[in-house]
N, C-alpha and C positions, 0 to 999 in steps of 0.2 A: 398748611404745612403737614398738619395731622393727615390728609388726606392721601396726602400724595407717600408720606408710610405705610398706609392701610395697602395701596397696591405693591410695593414694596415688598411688604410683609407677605402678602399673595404670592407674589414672586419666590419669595424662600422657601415658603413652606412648600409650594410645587414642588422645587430643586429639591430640597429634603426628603420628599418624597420619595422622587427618582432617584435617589441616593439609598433609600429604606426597599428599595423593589431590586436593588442589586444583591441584596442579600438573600431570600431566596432564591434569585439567579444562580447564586454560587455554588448554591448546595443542589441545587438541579445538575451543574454541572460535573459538580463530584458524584453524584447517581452514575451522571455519564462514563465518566471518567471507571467509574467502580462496573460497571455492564462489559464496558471495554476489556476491563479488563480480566474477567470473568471470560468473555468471548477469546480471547489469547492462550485462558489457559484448558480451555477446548483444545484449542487448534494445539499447543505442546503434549496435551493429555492424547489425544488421535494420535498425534505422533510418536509418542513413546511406545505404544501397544502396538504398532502398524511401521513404518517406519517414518526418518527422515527428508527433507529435501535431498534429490541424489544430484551429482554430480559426476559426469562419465569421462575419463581419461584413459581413453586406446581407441586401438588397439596398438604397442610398443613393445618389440623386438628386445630384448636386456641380453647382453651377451657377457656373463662376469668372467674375469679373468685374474689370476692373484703373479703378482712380482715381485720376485725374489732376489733379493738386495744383499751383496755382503760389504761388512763394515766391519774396520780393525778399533777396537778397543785394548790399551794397554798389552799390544802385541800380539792379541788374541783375536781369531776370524768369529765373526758373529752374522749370523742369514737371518735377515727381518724378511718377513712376509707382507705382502699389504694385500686387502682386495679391494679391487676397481670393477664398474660397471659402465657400458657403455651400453648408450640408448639409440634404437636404430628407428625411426619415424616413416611413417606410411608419406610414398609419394603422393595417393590417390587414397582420399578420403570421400564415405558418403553416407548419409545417415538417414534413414528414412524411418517415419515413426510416426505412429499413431496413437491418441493416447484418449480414455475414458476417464472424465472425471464423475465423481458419484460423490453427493454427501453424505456424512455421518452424525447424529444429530445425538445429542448430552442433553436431555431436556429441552428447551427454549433456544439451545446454540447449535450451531453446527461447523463442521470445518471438513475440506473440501480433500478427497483423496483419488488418487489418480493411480489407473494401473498404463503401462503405457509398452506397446511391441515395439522394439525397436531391431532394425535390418541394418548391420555393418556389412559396407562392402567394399574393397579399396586391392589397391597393391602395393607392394614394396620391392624395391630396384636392389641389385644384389650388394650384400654389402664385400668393402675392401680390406681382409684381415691381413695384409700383407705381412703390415709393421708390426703385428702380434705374433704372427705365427715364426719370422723371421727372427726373432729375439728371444735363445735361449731359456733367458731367465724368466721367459714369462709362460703361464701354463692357462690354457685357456680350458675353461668349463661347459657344462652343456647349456646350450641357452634354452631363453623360455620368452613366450610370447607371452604380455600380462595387460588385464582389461579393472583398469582403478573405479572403482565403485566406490562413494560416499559412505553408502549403508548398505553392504550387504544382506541386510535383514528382508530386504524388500526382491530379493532373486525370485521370483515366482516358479521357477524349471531349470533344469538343468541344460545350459546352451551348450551345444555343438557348433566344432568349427570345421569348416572345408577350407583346405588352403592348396590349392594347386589340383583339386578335383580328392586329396586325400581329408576323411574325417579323420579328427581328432577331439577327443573331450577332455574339454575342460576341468581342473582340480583346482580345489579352495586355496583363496591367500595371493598373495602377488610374491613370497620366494624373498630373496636375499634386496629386495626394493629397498630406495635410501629416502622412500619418499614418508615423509613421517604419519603416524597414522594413518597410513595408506589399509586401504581394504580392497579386494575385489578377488579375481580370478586369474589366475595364471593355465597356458598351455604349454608341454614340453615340444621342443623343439632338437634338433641336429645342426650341426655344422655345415653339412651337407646342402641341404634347406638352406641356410641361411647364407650362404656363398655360392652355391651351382647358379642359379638364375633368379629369373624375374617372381615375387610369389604374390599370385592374386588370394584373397579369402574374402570371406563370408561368413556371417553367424548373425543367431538371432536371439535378442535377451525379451522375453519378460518381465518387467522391473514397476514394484508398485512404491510411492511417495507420496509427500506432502508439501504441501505449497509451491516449493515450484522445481524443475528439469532441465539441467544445464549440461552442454556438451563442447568440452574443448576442441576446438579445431587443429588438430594434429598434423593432419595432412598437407604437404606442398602446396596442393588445391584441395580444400574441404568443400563439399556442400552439406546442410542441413533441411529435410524435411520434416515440417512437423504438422501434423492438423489434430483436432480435439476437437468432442463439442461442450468445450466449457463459453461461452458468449462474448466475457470479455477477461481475455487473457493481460497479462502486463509482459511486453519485454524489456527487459532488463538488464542485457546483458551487454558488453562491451562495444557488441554493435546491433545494429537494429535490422530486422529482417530487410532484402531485397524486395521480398515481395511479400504481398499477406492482403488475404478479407477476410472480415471477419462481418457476421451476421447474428442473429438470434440463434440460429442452428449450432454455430460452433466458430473457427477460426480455420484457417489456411495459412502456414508461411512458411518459407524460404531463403536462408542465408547462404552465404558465400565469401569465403575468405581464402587467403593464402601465407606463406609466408614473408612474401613481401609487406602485408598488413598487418600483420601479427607479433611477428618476429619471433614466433613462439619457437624453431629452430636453436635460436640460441640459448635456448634454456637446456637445452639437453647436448650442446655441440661438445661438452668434455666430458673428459671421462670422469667419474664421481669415485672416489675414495668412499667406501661406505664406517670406514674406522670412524669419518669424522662427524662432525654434528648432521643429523638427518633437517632436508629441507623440506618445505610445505604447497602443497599445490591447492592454496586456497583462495592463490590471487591469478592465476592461472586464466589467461583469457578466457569465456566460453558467450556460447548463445544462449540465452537465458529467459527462460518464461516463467509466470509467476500465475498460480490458479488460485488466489486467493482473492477475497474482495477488495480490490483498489480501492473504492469510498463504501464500505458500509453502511448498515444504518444509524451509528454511534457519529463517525464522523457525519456524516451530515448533519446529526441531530446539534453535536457539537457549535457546527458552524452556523447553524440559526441560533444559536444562542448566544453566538459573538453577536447577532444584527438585534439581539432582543434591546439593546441600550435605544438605539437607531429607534426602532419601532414602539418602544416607550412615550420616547421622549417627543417623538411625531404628535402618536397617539393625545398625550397631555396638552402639546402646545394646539391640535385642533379645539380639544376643549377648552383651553382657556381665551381662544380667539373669538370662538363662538359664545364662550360667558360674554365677553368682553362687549361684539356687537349686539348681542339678544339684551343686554341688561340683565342676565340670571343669575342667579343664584347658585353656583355651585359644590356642595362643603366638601372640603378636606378630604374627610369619610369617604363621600365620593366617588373621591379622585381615586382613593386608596384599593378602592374595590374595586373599581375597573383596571386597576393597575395589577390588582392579584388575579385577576378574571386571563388578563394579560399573559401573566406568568403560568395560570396552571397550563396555557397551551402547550408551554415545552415537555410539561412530564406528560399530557397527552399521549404529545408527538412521542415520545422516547417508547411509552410503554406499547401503544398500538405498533409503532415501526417494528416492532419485533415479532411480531404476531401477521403482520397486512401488510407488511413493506413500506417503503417511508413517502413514496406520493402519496399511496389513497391516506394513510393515519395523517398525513399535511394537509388534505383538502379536508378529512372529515374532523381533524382538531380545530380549525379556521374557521367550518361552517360551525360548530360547536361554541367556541369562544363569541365568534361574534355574533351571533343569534341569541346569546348568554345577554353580551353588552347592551344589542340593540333593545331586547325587552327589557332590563332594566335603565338603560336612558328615556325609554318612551314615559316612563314612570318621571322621573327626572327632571325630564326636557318638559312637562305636560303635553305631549302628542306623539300620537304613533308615527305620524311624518318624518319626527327629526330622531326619533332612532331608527325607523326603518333608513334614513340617508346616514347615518353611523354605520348602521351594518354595512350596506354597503362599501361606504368610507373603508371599513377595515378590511373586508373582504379584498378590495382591489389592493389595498396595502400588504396586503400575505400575497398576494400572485406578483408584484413587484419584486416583492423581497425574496421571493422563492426563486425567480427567473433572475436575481442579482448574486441569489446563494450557488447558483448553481453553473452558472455561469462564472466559473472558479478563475480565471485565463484576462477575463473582462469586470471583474468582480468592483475593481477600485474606479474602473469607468461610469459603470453602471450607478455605482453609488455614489460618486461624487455629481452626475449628472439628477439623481434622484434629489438631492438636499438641495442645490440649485435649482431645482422648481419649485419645491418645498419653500425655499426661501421665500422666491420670488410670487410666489401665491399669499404668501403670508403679508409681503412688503404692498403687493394690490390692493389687498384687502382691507389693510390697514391703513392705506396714505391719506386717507382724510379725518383719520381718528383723531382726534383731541387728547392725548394722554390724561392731559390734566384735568379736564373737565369728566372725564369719564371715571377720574378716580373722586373727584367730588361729588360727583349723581351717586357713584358709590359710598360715597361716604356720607353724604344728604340723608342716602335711605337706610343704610344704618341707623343713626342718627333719631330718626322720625321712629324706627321700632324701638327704639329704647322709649322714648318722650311717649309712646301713647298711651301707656298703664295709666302716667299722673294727668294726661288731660281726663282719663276719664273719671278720678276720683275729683 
């Protein structure tokens, strides 16, 4: 009976173990956690000195006009004013745009900055001021074409516009706009202009940000061009390009949208009372691309350290299979140190990834840890054989676990097919084992090293 708690007891204190190696895990991960976050306030810090994510909304025609209302009070005539805006939207929208991104590096971080040309070019169909100008009471103003900028701070030149073969330059601010914290640039305009005919234009901004470059689709029919050579862009935005490659060199795409798709028409079909509470264009469809790192090297590092339990507890059950058939001897001690051998991989991995990028710091933390293991199990095991088949052993277990990590899509596939052979290697291995008899050879020889002192006196 005694015997059969002695493995038991083996058993728990394993489990303890691996319960005692989750605790440095933790604090490896708040490292993580604290790096990450450290990398974020780069990316706000660039951004505060340089500018923000911009956001493009125009080019839109605003034609205000103020209506004069009379109303009797206690028998008395009284003229309330109000002013209204009406927004007049490009039939024909088209955006073509090029954009460099360059890093900025804070010591050890960096965060990615973009200056990007962009070419508007579109037209606008005459608009119909019948019902204003036919009604006394109302007085219409001089309009003005206005181009919504997120952060004007990032204007790199001063653009020019052509509208019907005539320039015109643009002045700061978007004017009597109800669109709240609105920023950008406003063009004056005529009556004339804006009711004789058909008006094409054109202009070009140079506009520099951070993180990423969004363009509402304004137009009837918009299309969007955009190419970079940042590698791996994110779109983002409420639809996905039409087209697009993307390579090591950079990226290419192309969207396409209308008002049938968007519905974006209806946000501007009334007239807006600017008395009353201003609205927000920050939900505002657009196409959206993001130049920051999708998976960094934090997150990756992150998610191999959700698989360090996985790879622990692999790790220990091979040596306790292998104590089990060898008849060895393996202490606690150990167990513990290969366990901590284990763990320093991750702050490796963490620290080189920032320095070498997070393959090569993964392959040369892997061959480091288990080259570590293997010469100290050859000590161990007594032979260079069975830690050189350890190292090994770990080695194909880090390229498993790397091709399961990374493989984000397939990740619970991967690993659920992994433990199922894991098992079933173990269940092989074992079917002829004797539990019982192998906890009494174990407990035999116990047993025998305590008893030899008194034989020999």
């Amino acid at each position: 009976m005694h015997s059969r708690f002695s493995l038991l007891f083996k058993i728990l204190t394993l489990t303890g173990l691996i319960l005692v190696m989750m605790i440095p895990m933790a604090m490896i991960m708040g490292v993580i956690q604290e790096r990450s976050y450290y990398q974020n306030e780069v990316i706000d810090s660039v951004s505060q000195s340089s500018s923000y994510s911009q956001k493009i909304i125009g080019p839109i025609i605003v034609i205000p006009y103020t209506l004069t209302t009379l109303e009797y009070r206690d028998k008395q005539k009284f003229y309330t004013q109000n002013k209204y805006l009406r927004y007049v939207l490009p039939q024909k929208l088209e955006v073509d745009a090029n954009t460099d991104i360059s890093a900025r590096h804070i010591g050890i971080y960096q965060a990615q900055v973009y200056q990007a040309q962009l070419k508007f070019t579109g037209s606008f169909d005459p608009v119909e001021l019948d019902t204003l100008q036919n009604n006394e009471n109302i007085e219409i103003e001089k309009p003005y074409l206005i181009v919504m900028i997120s952060d004007t701070r990032g204007i790199m030149q001063v653009p020019l516009m052509t509208l019907n073969g005539k320039n015109i330059e643009f002045e700061p601010g978007v004017n009597q706009s109800d669109i709240y914290n609105a920023q950008g640039i406003n063009a004056p305009m005529s009556l004339e202009e804006v009711t004789g005919k058909k008006l094409d234009f054109n202009f070009s901004l140079l506009l520099q940000g951070t993180k990423d470059l969004s363009i509402v689709p304004l137009g009837r029919s918009s299309q969007y061009h955009l190419k970079g050579n940042w590698p791996h862009p994110n779109f983002i935005g409420y639809t996905l390009p039409s087209q697009r490659l993307i390579d090591e060199k950079g990226f290419d795409a192309t969207w396409q949208s209308s008002w049938y798709a968007n519905n974006i028409n209806s946000l501007f079909a009334k007239d807006v009372n600017i008395s009353r509470n201003a609205s927000s264009y920050s939900d505002y469809p657009a196409f959206k691309t993001s130049f920051v790192e999708t998976v960094d090297e934090y997150q990756m590092t992150e998610r191999a350290v959700k698989y360090a339990i996985l790879f622990i507890v692999l790790t220990f059950i091979c040596f306790f299979i292998f104590e089990m058939l060898k008849q060895l001897k393996i202490h606690p001690v150990q167990y513990l140190l290969v366990g901590m051998a284990l763990t320093i991989f991750y702050l490796l991995l963490l620290a080189l990834s920032e320095h070498i990028g997070f393959l090569l710091a993964y392959v040369m933390g892997a061959f480091a840890c288990s080259g570590l293991i293997g010469f100290y199990l050859s000590a161990v095991l007594k032979g260079i054989k069975w830690g050189s088949i350890f190292t090994s052993f770990l080695l194909l277990l880090y390229m498993i676990l790397y091709f399961v990590m990374i493989s984000e899509g397939n990740a619970l596939l991967l690993g659920s097919i992994l433990l199922f052979v894991v098992l079933g290697g173990i269940m092989i291995l074992t079917r002829h084992i004797d539990w019982y008899k192998v906890a009494q050879i174990s407990h035999n020889k116990n047993t025998q090293k305590i008893k030899k002192p008194e034989e020999n006196n």
